[in-house]
C-alpha positions as CSV (number, residue, x, y, z in Angstrom):
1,X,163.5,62.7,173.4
2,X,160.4,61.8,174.0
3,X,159.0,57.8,173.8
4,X,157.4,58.2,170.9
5,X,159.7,59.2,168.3
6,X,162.5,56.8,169.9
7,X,159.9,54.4,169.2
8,X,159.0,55.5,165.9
9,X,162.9,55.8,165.7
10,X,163.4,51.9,166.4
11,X,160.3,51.2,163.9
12,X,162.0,52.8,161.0
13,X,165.7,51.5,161.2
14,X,163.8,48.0,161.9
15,X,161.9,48.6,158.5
16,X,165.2,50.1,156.8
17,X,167.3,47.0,157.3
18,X,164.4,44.4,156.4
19,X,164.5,45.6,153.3
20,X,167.9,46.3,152.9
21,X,168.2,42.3,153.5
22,X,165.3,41.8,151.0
23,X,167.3,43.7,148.5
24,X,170.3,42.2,149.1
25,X,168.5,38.6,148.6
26,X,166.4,39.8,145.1
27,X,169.9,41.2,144.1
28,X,171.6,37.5,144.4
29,X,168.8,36.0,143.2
30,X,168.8,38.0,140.1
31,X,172.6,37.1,139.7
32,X,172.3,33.6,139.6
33,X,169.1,34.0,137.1
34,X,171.2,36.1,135.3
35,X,174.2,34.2,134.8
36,X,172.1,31.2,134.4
37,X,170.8,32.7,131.0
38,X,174.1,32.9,130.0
């Protein structure tokens, strides 16, 4: 495999699990707003 796409490679699953983290965070947040309201 050639540098590149192992680096591209890294690049991507370090993009995929910011925002899996970020989604995990809005999600929670949006629980607590939620269940504020009610």
């Amino acid at each position: 495999m050639p540098p590149f796409t192992l680096a591209l490679k890294q690049i991507l699953v370090t993009v995929f699990y910011r925002v899996n983290s970020v989604q995990r965070l809005f999600s929670s947040i949006w629980r607590c707003a939620v269940s504020d309201h009610n």
